[in-house]
N, C-alpha and C positions, 0 to 999 in steps of 0.2 A: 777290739772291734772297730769298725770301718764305722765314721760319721759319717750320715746320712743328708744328703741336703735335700733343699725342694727344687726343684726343676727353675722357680723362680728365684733363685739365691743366686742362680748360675750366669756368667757373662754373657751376653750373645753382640753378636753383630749382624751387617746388614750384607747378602750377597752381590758384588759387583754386578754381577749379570740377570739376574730377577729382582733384586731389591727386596726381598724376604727376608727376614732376620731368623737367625738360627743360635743355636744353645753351645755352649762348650760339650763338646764330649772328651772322654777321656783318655782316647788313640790321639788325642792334640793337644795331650797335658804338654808335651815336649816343644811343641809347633804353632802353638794359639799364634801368634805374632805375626807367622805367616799364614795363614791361612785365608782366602780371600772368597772362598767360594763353598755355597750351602752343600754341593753335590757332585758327584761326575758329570753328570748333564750338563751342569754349568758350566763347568771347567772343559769342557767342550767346547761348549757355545761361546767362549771369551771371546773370540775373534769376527762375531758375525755379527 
């Protein structure tokens, strides 16, 4: 069975473009490193 963690066990960081911090999820087990932005919205918004 699958360990369980708590949402607060989990990495997070800070979004470049709102400055909101966000959680590891686990479609960026492979990608955490690059990962720079909370959202699509954001990743949008990089340039403005």
């Amino acid at each position: 069975m699958a360990r369980q963690h708590k949402k607060s066990d989990l990495p997070t960081k800070t979004c470049l473009v709102c400055g909101r911090s966000f959680t590891w999820r686990k479609k960026w087990a492979n990608c955490w490193d690059e990962v720079k932005y909370c959202s699509q919205r954001c990743r949008r918004r990089k340039n403005l």
